[in-house]
N, C-alpha and C positions, 0 to 999 in steps of 0.2 A: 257667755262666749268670749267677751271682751277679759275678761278676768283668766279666762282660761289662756290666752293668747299671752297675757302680762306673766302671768306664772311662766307659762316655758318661755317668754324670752329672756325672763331673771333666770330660769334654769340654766343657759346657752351661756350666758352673760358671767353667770357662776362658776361654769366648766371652763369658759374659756379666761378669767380670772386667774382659777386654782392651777391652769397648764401655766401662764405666765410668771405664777410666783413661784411655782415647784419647779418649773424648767427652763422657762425661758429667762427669765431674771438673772438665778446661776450660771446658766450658760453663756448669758451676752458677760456677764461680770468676769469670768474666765477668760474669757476670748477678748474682753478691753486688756487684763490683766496681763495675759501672754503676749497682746503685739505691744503694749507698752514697753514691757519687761525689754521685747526683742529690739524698740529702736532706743531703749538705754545699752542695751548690751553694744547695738551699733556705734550709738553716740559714744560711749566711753570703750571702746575698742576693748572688750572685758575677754572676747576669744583671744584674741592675738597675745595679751598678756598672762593670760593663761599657759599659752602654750608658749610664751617665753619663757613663765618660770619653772614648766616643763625639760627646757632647754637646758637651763641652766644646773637643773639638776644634775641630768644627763651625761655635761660637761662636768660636775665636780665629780661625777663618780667614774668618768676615764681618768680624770688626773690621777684619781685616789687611783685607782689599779695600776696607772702607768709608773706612778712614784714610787708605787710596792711593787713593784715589778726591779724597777734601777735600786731599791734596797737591798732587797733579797740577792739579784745579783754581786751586787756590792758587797753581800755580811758572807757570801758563800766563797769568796776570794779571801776577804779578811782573813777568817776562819785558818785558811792551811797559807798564808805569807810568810815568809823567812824571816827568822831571827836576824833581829840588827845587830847581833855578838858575831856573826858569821864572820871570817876574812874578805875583804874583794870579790880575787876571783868567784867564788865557794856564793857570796851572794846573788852578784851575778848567775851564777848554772841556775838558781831558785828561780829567781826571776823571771828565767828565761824555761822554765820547765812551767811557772806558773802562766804565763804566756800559750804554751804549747795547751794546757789543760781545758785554758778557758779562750775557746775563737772570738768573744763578742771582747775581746780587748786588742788595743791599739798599742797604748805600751804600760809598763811596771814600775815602781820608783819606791827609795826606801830612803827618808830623811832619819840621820839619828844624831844624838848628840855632841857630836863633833863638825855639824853642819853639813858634813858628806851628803850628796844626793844620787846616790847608784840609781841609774834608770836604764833601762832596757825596751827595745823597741825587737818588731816582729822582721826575723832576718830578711827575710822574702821581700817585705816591702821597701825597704830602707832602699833600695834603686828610687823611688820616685821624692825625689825632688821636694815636693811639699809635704811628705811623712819628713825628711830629712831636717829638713828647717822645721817641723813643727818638733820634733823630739828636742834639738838643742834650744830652742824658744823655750820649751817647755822646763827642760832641768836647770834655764838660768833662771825662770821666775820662781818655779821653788824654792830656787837655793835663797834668793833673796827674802822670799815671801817667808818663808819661813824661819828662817834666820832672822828675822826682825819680830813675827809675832808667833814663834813656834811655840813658846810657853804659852801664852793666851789661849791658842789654839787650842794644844792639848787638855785645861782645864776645859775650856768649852764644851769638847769631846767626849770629857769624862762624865758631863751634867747630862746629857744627852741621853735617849733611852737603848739606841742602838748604835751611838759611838761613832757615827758615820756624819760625812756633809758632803757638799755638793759643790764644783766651783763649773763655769762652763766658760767658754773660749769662742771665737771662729778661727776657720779655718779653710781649707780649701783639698777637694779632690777632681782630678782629669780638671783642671782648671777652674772649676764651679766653685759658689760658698759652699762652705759644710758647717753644722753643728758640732763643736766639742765637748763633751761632758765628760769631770774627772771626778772621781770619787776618794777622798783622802779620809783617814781614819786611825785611830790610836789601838796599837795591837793587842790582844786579847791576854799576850802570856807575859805582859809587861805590869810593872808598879805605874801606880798613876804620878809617880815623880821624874818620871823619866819624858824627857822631851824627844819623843820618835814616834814619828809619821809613817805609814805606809800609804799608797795610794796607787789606784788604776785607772786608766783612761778608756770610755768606750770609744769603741770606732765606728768614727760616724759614718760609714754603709753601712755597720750593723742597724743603726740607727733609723737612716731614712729608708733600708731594707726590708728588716725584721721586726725590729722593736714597736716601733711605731704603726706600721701598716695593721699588726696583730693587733696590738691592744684595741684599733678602732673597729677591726675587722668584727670583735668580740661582742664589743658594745652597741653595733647596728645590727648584729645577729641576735642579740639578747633582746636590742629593742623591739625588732620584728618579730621574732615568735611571743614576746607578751602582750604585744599590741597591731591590731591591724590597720590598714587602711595606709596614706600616703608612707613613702621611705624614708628615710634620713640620710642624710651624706656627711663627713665629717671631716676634718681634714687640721693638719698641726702646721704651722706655719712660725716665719720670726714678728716677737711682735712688735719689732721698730716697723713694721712694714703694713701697720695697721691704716695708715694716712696713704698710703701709695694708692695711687689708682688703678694698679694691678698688682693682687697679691699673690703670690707663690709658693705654692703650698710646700714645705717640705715632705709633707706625706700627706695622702687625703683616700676616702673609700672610693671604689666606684657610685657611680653618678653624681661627683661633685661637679662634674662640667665648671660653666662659668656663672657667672651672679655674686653679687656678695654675698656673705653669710646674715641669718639672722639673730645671733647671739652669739657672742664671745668672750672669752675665759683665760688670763692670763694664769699660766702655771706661777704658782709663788712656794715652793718648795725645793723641789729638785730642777726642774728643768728652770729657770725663771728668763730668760731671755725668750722663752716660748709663748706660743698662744693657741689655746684648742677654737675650734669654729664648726657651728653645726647648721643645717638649714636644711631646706624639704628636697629632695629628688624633683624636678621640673616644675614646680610652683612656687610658693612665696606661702607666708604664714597670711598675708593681707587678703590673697584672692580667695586660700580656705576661707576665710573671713566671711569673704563676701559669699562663697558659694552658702557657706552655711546659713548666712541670715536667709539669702533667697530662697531656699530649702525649706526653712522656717515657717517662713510667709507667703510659701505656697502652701505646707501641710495646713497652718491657720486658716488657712482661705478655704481648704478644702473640708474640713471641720465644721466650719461658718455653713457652707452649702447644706452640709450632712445635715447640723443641728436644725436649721431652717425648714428644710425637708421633713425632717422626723415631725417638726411640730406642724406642718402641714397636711403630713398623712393621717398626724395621730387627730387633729382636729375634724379631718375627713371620714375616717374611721368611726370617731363618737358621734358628731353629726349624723353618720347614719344606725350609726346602733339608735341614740337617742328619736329617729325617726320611725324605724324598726318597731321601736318598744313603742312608742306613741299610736303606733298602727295597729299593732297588738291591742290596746287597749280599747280603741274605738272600738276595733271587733271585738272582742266582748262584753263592751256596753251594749253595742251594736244586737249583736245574736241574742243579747238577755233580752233586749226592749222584743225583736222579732219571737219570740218566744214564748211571747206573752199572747199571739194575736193566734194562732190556731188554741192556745188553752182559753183563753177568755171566748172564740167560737163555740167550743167542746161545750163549756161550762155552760153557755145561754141557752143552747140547743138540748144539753141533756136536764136543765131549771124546767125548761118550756115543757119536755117531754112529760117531766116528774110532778110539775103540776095538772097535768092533763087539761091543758088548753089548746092542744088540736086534733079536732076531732074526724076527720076524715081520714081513713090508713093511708090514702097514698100522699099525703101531709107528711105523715108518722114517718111512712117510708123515707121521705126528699129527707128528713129530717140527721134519720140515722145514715144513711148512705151520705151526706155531708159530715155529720161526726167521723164516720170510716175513712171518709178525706184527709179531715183534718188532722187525722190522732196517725194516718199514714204519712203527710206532708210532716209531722212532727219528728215521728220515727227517722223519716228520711232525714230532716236537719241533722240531728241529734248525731247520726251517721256518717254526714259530710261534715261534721265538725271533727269528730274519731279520725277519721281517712284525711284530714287536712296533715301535711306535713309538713310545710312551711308557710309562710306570710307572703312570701314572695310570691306562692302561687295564688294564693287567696285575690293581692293584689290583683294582679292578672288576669284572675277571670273575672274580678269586678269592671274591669274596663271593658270586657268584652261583653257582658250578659246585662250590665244593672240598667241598660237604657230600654231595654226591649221588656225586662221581666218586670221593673220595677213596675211600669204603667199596668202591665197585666193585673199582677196580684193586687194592683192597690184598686185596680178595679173589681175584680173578684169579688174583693174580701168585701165590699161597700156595699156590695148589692147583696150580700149573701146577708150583710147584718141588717139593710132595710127591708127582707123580706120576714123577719124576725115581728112578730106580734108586737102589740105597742106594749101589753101587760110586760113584756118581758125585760131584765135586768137593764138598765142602760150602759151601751160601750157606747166608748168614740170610736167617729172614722178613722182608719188608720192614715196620717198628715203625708202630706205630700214628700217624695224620699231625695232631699237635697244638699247637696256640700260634704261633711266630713260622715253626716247620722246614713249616707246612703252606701257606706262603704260595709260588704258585708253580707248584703241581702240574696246577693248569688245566692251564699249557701242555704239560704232557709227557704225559697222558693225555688231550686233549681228541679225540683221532683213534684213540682205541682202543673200537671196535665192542662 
């Protein structure tokens, strides 16, 4: 019995062992590995940086579109500009018809090798004030600028893959700063020894209007359908005004509101007195941060519970299988050992008959009408073992019947064997029915009268 106790508890000790090393080992080492993981990602801030150089992308790839945008504009004017063989007036009408063609220009200008600088400004506007003074500002710094580095210039131009550059200004509209950007370039139907310029000015409400607004508008529409969850807001600004404590967007998307930005990008091509700046629509890249970790550290947590759980049901689970099967077993040791005791009746009773040691028929009688018993009390086992469907009921009616039956039969049986001749085979009494051997015996006595 002691032995049999040491075996299933090294059984129990073995199952729950093999769950520790197949699952619960793995799982606690995952679950160390992921909140570790998650307070190094805290500690070295590895989301935020993440999505800065996110950011940054973002930002190189409005410049690249906004700077191929002021190219193409650029190469599409070049293209049909006036010959500098023209006379005055005659270059002039060009100018001024090339004006007319393209609205995102401010004014025209044609440097050729006599130093002359024909510039032409938009008639309309010429009433205000500061187009006035920026037009004559404008054709004396050429005349100068150029005149001193027109050669250089135009070799430069010629090395160049689209002939084109960039110079930029301020300026002023309705009284405000404005952005000036001029586009100067060596003409298409000219020798590369020819020292002549052409160049055009955007105007900067095309600027802080069209130009600008669009390009960003593109690129938060772009970002938003490839990607979901927080917005982005963007916004172009000057970038002397990066130290100021309020800066002033020259153009920005909707929901840039206020906050500083989270990453910024000075233009260094075309526009370069500029600076792009991008950041979340009503958050900060810090607080994602933080929501994320928490997020984290809640589904972790919630994992933890799962896996805890699982290894407690499944623990619950085997423990009762393992009990299940252990019951099983008894009963059928159980029903074997009971099974022995109406055949080992049968047998003494039909030895005693077959030797003819008793001699009185109504002996003979008691005799066979007890075999009838037993070999019907057998039958009837045999029967409620077939008709058994589960353990669970078995269980069941052993707590119900084995207190009442077992003392019966075991008295029964006792008296039936010491009325048995002395000649006759020797049985044991059948032992008193206790602890785990008394589970079982419902069924083999439930039919005996």
């Amino acid at each position: 019995m002691k032995t049999r106790k040491f075996l299933r508890g090294f059984t129990r000790f073995r199952l729950m062992l093999t769950l520790g090393v197949a699952v619960l080992l793995p799982a606690a080492a995952l679950i160390i590995l992921n909140f570790s993981q998650l307070r190094s990602f805290e500690r070295n801030k590895v989301l935020e940086a993440t999505i800065h150089r996110d950011f940054q992308e973002v930002l190189a790839i409005t410049e690249k579109n906004i700077d191929k945008k002021a190219y193409t504009m650029a190469g599409e004017a070049r293209g049909v500009f006036p010959s500098p063989d023209l006379d005055g007036p005659e270059r002039e009408k060009q100018l001024e018809l090339l004006l007319a063609k393209f609205p995102w220009m401010a004014h025209a200008f044609l440097y050729d090798e006599k130093g002359i600088v024909t510039m032409r400004s938009r008639s309309e506007q010429m009433s205000d004030k500061y187009i006035r003074e920026e037009h004559d500002r404008q054709a004396e710094n050429f005349r100068g600028w150029f005149g001193l580095e027109g050669k250089m210039l135009v070799q430069i131009l010629h090395k160049k893959s689209q002939h084109i550059n960039f110079s930029s200004d301020h300026t002023k509209r309705d009284g405000e700063p404005a952005y000036l950007l001029t586009a100067y370039f060596v003409l298409p139907q000219l020798s590369n020894d020819r020292v002549v310029l052409g160049g055009v000015t955007f105007d900067p409400c095309y600027l802080k209007g069209t130009l600008f607004p669009q390009a960003l508008d593109e690129q938060v529409n772009q970002r938003s359908s490839e990607q979901s969850g927080s917005q982005i807001a963007m916004m172009i600004y000057p970038a002397e005004s990066e130290m100021a404590h309020d800066m002033k967007p020259l153009a920005a998307t909707a929901g840039w509101g206020d906050g500083k930005p989270e990453v910024m990008r000075k233009f260094d091509d075309v526009f370069r007195p500029l600076a792009l700046a991008i950041k979340f629509q009503g958050t900060s890249v810090e607080a994602l941060g933080q929501t994320w970790m928490r997020r984290n550290f809640l589904i972790l947590g919630i994992l933890t519970l799962m896996i805890i759980g699982g290894l407690v049901l499944t623990k619950h689970i085997v423990s009762k299988e393992m009990a299940l099967a252990r019951l099983k077993s008894d009963f059928v040791s159980n029903v074997s050992h009971e099974l022995r005791t109406p055949l080992a009746l049968i047998r003494l009773y039909a030895e005693t008959l077959e030797l003819k040691r008793i001699s009185t028929p109504e002996k003979k009688q008691e005799y066979y009408r007890i075999i009838r018993k037993e070999s019907e009390r057998l039958t009837a086992l045999i029967n409620n073992i077939l008709d058994a469907k589960n353990t669970n009921s078995v269980r069941l009616k052993l707590r119900s019947w084995f207190l009442t039956r077992s003392t019966r039969i075991a008295t029964k049986s006792s008296n039936r064997v010491s009325r048995l001749p002395r000649a006759s085979i020797q049985t044991s009494r059948p032992s008193a029915w206790t602890g785990k051997q008394s589970r079982g015996r419902w069924l083999i006595w439930s039919t005996t009268p």
